[in-house]
NUVEX-761802 format. One record per atom (N, C-alpha, C): atom name; residue number from 1; chain; z, x, y; residue in one letter. Coordinates in nm, 3 decimals. Each point is the difference from the previous one (the first is absolute). Last residue first. Example, Ala and Ser with C-alpha at 12.3 -4.5 7.8 and 13.67 -1.06 7.14 Angstrom:
N/2/A/0.708/1.285/-0.225/S
CA/2/A/0.006/0.082/0.119/S
C/2/A/0.073/-0.077/0.109/S
N/1/A/-0.007/0.029/-0.572/A
CA/1/A/0.000/-0.089/0.119/A
C/1/A/0.000/0.090/0.120/A
END
This chain:
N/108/A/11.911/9.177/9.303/X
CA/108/A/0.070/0.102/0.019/X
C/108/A/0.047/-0.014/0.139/X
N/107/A/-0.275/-0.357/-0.235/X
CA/107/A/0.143/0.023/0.016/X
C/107/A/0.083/0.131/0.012/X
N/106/A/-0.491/0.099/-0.059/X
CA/106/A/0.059/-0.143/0.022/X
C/106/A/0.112/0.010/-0.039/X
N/105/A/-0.202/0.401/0.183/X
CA/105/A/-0.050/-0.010/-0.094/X
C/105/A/0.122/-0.225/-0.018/X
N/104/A/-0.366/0.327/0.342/X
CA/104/A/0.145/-0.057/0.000/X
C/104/A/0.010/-0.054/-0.128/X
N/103/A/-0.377/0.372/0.119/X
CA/103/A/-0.002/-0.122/-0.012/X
C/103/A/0.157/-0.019/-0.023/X
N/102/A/-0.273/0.367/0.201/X
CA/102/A/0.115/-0.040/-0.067/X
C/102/A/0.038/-0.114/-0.013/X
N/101/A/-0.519/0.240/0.107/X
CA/101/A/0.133/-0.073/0.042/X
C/101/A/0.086/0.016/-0.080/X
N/100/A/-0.322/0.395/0.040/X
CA/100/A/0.042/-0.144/-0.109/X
C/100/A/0.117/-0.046/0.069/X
N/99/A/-0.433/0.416/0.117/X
CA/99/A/0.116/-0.065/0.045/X
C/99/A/-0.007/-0.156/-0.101/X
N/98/A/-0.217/0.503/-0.070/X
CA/98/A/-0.015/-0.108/-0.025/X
C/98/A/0.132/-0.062/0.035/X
N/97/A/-0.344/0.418/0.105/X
CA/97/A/0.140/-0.064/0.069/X
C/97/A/-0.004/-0.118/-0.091/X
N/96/A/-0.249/0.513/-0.099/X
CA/96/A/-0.008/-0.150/0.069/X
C/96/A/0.137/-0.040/-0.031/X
N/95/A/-0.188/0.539/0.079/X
CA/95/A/-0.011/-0.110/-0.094/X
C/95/A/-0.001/-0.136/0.050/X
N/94/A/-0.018/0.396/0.270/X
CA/94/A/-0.032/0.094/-0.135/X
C/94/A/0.020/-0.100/-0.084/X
N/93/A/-0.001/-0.111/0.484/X
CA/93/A/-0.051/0.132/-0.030/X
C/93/A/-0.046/0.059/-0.144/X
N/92/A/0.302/-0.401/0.113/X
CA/92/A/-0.168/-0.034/0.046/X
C/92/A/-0.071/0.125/-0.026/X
N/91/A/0.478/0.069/0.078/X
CA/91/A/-0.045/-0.017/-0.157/X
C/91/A/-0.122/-0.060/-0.010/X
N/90/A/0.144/-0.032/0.469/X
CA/90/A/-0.066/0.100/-0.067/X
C/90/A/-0.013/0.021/-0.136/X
N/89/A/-0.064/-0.391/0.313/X
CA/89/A/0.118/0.060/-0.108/X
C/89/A/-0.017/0.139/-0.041/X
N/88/A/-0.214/-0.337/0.295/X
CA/88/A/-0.027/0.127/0.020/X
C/88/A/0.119/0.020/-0.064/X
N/87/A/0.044/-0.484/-0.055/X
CA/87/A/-0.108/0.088/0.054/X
C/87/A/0.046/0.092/0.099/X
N/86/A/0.299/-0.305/-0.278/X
CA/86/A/-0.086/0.111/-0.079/X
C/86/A/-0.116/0.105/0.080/X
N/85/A/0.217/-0.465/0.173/X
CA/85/A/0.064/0.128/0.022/X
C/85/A/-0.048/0.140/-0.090/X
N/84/A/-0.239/-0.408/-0.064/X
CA/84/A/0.002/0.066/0.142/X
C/84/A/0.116/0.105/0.039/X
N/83/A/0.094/-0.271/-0.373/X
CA/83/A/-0.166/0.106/-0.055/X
C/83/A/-0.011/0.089/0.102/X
N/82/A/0.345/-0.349/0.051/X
CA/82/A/0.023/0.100/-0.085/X
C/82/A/-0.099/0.105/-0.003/X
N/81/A/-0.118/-0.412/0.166/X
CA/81/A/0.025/0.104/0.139/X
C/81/A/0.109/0.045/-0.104/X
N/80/A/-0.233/-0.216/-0.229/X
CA/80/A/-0.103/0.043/0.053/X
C/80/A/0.085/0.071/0.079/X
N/79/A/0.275/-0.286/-0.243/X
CA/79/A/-0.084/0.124/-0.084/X
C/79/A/-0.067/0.037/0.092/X
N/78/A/0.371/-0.220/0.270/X
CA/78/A/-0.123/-0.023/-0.152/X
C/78/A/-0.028/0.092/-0.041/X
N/77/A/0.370/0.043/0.330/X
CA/77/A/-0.022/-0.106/-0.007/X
C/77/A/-0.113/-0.102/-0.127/X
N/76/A/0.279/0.510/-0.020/X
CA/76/A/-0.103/-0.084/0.085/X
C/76/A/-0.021/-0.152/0.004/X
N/75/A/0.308/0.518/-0.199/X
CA/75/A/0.002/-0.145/0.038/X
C/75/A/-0.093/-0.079/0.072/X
N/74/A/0.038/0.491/-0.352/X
CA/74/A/-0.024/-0.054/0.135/X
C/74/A/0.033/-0.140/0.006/X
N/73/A/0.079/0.484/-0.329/X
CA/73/A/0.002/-0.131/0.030/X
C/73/A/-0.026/-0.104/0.152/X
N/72/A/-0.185/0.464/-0.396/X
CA/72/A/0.097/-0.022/0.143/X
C/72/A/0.020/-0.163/0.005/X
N/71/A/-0.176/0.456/-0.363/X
CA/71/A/0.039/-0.140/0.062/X
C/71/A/0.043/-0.053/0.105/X
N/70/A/-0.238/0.419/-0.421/X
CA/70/A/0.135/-0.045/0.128/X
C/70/A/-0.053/-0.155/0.063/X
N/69/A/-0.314/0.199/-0.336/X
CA/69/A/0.040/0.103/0.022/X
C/69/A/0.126/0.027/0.106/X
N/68/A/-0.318/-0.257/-0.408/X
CA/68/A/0.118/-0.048/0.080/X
C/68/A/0.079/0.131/0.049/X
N/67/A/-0.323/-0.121/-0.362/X
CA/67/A/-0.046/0.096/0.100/X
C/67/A/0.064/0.031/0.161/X
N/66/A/0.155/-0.108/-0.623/X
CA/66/A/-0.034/-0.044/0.154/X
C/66/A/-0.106/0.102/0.155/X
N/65/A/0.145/0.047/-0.497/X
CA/65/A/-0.125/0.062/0.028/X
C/65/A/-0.007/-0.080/0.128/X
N/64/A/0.478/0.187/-0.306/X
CA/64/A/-0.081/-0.139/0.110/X
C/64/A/-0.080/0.082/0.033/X
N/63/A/0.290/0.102/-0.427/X
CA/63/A/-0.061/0.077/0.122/X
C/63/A/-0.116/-0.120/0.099/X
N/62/A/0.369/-0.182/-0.373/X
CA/62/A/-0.090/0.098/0.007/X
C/62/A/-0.045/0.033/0.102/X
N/61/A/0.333/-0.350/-0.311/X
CA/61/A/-0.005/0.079/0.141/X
C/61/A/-0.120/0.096/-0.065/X
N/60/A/0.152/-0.403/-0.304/X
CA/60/A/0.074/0.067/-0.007/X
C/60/A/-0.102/0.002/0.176/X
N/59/A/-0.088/-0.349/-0.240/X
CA/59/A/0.035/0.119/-0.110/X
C/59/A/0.026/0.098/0.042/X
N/58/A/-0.045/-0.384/0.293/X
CA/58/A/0.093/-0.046/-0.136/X
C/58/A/-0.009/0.141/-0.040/X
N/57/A/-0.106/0.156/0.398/X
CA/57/A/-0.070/-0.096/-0.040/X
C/57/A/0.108/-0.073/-0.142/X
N/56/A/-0.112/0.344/0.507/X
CA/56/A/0.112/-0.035/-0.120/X
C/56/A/-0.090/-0.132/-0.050/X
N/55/A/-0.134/0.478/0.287/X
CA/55/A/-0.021/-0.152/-0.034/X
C/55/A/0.073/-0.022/-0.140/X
N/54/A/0.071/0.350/0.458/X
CA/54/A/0.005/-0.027/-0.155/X
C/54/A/-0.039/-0.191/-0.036/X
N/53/A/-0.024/0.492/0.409/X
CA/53/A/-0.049/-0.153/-0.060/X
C/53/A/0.066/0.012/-0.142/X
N/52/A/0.024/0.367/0.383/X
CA/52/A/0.039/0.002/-0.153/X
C/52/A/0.016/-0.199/-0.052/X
N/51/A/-0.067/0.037/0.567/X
CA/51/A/-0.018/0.121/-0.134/X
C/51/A/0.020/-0.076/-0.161/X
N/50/A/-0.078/-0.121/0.591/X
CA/50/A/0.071/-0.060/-0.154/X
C/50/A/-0.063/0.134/-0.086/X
N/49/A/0.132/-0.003/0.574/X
CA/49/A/-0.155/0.016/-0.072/X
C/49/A/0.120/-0.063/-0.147/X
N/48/A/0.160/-0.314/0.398/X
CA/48/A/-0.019/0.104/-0.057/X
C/48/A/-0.097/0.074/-0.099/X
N/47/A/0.222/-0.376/0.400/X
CA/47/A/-0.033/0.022/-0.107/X
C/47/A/0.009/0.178/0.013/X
N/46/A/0.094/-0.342/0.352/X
CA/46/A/-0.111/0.088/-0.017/X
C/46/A/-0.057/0.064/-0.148/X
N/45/A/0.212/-0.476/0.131/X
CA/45/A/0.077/0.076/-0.039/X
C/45/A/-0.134/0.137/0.023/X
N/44/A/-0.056/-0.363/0.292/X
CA/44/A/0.119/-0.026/-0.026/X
C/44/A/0.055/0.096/-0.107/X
N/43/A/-0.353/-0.075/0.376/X
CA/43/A/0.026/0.056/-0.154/X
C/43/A/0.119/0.004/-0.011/X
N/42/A/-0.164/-0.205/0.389/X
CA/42/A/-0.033/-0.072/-0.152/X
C/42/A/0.006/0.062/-0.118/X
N/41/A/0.119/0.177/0.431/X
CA/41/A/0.126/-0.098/-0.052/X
C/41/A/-0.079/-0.080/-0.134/X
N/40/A/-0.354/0.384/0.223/X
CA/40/A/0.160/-0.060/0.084/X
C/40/A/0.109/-0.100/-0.123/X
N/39/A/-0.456/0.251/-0.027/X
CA/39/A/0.058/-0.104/-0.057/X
C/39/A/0.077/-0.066/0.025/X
N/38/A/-0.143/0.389/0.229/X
CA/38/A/-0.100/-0.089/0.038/X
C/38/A/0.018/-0.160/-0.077/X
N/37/A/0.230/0.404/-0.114/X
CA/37/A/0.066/-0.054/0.123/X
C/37/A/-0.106/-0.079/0.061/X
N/36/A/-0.070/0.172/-0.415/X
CA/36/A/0.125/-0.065/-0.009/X
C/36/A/0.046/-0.066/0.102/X
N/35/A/-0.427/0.269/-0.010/X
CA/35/A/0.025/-0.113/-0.038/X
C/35/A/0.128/-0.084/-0.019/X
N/34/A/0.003/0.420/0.128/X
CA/34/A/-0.040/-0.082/0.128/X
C/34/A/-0.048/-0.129/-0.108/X
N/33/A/0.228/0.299/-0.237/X
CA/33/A/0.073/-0.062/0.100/X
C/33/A/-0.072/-0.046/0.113/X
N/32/A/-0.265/0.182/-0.333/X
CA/32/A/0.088/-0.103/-0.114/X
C/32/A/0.073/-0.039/0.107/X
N/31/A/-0.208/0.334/0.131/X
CA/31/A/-0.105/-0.083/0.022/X
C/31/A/0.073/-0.126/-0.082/X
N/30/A/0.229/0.376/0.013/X
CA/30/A/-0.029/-0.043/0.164/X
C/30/A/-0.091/-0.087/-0.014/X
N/29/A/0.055/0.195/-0.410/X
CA/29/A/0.154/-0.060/0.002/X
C/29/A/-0.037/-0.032/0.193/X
N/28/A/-0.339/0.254/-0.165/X
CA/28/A/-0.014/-0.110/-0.088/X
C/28/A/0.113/-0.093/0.074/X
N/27/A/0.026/0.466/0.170/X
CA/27/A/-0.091/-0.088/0.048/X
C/27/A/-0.030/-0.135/-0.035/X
N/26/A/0.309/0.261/-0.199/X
CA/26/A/0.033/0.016/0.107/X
C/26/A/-0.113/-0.110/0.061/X
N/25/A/-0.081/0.206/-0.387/X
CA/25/A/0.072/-0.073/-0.036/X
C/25/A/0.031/-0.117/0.163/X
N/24/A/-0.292/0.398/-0.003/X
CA/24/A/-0.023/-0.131/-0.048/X
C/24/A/0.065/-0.066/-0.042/X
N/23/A/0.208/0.367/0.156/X
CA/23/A/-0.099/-0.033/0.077/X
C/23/A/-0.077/-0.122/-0.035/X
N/22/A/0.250/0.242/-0.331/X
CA/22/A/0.111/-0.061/0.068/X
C/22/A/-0.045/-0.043/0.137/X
N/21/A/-0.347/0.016/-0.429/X
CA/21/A/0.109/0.074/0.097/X
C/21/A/0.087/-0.039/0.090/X
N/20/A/-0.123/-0.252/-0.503/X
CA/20/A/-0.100/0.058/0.140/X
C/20/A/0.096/0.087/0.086/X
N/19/A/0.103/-0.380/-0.447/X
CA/19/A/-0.026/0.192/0.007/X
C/19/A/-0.101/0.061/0.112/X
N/18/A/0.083/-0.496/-0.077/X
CA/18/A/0.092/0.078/0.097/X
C/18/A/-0.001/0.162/-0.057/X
N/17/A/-0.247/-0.305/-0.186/X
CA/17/A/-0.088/-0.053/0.160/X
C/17/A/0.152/0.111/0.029/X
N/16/A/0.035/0.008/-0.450/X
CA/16/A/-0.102/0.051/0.038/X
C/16/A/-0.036/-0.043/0.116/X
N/15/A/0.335/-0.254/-0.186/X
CA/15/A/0.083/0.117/0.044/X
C/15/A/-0.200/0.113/0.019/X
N/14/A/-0.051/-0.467/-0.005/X
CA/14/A/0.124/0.028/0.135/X
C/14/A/-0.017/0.160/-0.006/X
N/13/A/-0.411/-0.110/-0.304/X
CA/13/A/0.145/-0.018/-0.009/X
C/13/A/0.068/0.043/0.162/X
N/12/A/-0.550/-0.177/-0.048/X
CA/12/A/0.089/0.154/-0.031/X
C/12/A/0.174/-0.085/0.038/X
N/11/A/-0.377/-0.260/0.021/X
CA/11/A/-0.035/0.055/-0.109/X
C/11/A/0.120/0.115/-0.036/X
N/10/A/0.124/-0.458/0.267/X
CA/10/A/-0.052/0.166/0.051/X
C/10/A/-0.052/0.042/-0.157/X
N/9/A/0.296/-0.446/0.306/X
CA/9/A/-0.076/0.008/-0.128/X
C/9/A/-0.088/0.177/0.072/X
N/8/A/0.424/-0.330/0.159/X
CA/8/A/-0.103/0.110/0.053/X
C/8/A/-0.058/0.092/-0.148/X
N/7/A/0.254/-0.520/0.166/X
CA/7/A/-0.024/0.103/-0.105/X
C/7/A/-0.093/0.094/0.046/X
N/6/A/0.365/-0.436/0.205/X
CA/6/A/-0.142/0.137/0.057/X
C/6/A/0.005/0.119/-0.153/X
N/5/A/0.244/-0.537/0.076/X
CA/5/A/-0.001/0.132/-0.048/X
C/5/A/-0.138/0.032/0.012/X
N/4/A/0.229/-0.350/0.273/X
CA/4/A/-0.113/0.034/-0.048/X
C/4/A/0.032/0.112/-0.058/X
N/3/A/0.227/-0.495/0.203/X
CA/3/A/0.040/0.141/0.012/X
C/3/A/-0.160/0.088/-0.084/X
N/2/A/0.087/-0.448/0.349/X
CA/2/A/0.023/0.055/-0.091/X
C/2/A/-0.031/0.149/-0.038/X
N/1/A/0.211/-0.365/0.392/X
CA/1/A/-0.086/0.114/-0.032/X
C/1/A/0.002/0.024/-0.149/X
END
């Protein structure tokens, strides 16, 4: 099996999708575990929302304009049935999914 980092791309920041009521919070987080449990064993890490970005570069760090809003990890046999687990995601709701194999890196 190989492995897939899940990026959950969003116009709006992790920490702005979670300022909602303790009712919409509630509801979001049930639709994140029936996908999880519809994922069964191919997700392998569930991840998390990502905050306070920093892009580093030779000349030093600065405030990341990433759009990179959390992550998850999955295992599948190819890319396509990686993708297929993506469907009815709910982050589908308010941005996009970009899944990346993990490529093995040689002699490691």
């Amino acid at each position: 099996m190989a492995k897939y980092l899940v990026l959950y791309r969003a116009d709006v920041s992790a920490e702005a999708q979670m300022e909602q009521s303790p009712e919409e919070g509630q509801a979001e987080m049930q639709e994140w575990m029936a996908w999880a449990g519809k994922t069964g064993a191919a997700l392998t890490d569930f991840g998390s929302p990502l905050g306070n970005g920093r892009a580093v570069s030779p000349s030093g760090a600065a405030a990341s304009s990433s759009d990179v809003a959390g992550y998850s990890i999955v295992e599948a046999p190819d890319a396509d049935a990686a993708v297929a687990l993506m469907d009815g995601h709910p982050h589908l709701k308010i941005g996009t999914i970009e899944v990346l194999e993990a490529l093995e890196i040689p002699g490691m």
